[in-house]
Kinemage of the C-alpha trace (Angstrom):
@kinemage 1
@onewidth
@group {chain A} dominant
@subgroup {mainchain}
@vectorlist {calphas} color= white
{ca unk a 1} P 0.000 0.000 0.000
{ca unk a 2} L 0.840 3.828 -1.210
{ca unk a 3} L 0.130 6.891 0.381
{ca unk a 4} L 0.000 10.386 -0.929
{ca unk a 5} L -0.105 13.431 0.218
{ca unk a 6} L -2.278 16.240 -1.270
{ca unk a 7} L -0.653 19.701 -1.448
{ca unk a 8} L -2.251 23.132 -0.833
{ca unk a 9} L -0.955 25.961 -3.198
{ca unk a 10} L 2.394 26.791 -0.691
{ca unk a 11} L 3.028 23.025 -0.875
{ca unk a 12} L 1.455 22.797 2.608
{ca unk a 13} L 0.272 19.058 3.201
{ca unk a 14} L -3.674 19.095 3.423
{ca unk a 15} L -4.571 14.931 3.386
{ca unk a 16} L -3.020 12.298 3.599
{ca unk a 17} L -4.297 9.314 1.706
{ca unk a 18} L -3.842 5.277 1.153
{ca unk a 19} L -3.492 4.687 -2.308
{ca unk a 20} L -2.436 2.636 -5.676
{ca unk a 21} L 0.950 0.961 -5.785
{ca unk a 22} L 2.391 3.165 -8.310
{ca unk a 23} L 4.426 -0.031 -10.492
{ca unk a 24} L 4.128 0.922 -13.983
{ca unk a 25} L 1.582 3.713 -13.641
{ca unk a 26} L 1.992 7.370 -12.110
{ca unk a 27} L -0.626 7.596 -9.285
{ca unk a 28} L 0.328 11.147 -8.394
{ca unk a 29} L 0.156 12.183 -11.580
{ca unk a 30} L -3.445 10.597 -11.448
{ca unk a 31} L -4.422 11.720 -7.795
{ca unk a 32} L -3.473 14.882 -9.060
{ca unk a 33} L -5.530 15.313 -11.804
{ca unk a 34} L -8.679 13.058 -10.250
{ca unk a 35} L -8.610 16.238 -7.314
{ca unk a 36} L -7.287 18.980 -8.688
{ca unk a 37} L -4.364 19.388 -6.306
{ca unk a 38} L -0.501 18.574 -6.622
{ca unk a 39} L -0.179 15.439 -4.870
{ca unk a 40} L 3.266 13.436 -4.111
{ca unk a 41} L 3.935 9.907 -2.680
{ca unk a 42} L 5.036 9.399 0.827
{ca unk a 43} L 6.866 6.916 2.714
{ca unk a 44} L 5.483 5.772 6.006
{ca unk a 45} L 8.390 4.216 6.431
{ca unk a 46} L 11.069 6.821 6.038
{ca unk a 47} L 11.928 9.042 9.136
{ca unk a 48} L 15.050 11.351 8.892
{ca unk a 49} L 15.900 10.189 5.725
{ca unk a 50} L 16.259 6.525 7.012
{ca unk a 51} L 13.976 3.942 5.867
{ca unk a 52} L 12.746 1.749 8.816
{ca unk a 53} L 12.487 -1.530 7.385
{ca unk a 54} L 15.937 -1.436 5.527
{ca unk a 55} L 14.442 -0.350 1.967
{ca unk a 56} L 15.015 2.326 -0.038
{ca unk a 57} L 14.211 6.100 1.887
{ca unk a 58} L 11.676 8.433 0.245
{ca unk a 59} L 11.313 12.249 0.681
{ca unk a 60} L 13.104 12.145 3.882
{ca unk a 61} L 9.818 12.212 5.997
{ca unk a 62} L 6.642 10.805 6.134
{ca unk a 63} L 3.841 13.457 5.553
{ca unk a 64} L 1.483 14.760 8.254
{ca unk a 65} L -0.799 17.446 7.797
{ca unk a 66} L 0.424 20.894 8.068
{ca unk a 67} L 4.078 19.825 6.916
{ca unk a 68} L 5.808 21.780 3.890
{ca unk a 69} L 6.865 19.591 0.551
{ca unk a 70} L 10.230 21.049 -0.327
{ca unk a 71} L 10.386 20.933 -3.899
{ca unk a 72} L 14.400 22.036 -4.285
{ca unk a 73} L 15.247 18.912 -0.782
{ca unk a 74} L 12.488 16.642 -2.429
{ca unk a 75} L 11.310 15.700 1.432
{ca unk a 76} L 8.376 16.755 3.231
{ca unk a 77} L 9.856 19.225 6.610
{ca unk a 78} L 6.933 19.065 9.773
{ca unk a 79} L 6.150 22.754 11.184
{ca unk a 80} L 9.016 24.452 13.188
{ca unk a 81} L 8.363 23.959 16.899
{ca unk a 82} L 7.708 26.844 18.506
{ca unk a 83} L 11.396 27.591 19.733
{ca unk a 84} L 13.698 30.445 17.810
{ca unk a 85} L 16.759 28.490 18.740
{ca unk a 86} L 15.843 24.868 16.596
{ca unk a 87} L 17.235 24.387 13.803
{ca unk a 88} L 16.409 22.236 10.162
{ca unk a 89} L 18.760 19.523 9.771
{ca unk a 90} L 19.621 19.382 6.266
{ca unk a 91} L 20.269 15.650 6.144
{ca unk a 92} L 17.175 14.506 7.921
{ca unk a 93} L 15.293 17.440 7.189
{ca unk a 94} L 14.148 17.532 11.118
{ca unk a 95} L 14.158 20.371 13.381
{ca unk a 96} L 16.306 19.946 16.014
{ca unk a 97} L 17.519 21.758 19.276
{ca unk a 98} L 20.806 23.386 19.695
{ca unk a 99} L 21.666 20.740 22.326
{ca unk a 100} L 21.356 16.711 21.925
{ca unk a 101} L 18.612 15.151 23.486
{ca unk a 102} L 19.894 12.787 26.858
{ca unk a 103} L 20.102 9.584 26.564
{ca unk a 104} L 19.906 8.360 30.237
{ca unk a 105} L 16.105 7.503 30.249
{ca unk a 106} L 14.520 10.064 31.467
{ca unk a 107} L 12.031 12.247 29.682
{ca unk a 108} L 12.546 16.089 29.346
{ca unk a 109} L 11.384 18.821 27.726
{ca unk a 110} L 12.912 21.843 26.214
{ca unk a 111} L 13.689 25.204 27.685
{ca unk a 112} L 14.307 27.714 25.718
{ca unk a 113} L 15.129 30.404 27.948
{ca unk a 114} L 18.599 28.343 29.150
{ca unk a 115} L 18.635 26.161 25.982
{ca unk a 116} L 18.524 23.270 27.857
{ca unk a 117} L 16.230 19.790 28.240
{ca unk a 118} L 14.614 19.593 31.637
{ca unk a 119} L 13.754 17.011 33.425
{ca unk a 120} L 9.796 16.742 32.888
């Protein structure tokens, strides 16, 4: 199983639909015209530009709505979080904070006044 995402006029993500295979035929090109609206395939699979089962990754993200299809990266970018100091990743195509996340099992959250995660 496919899925597509169907693109506003900013190449904002609107839907997000299971679909055709594409094989030998162009299903975006088909979605497209059948609504009206640019639409382009998504991976379920791919996070970060990693596929999760070991195949091939695709667009760097899977596609939620509100996320932005990059048509110069080819990926599909989720909204900024609402902190100045994250950055895009230009490999994943992920925001991410100016500090690494810890790894010692707890859970934290972000502060952006001291850029750093707290303990939640």
């Amino acid at each position: 199983m496919a899925h597509y995402a169907f693109l506003n006029e900013k190449n904002i993500v609107t839907e997000v639909i299971a679909g055709k295979d594409e094989g030998n035929f162009n299903w975006e090109q088909q979605y497209s015209y059948l609504r009206g609206q640019l639409c382009k395939r998504t991976s379920f699979n791919t996070i970060g530009g990693v596929h999760t089962k070991g195949g091939t990754p695709f667009r760097k993200n899977f596609a939620g709505i509100g996320y932005t299809y990059d048509e110069k990266r080819d990926a599909f970018i989720a909204p900024k979080p609402n902190y100045s100091s994250w950055i895009l990743n230009e490999n994943t195509c992920q925001w991410e904070a100016p500090v690494s996340y810890p790894q010692d099992g707890n859970i934290y959250g972000w502060n952006e006044s001291t850029l750093t995660w707290d303990i939640a």
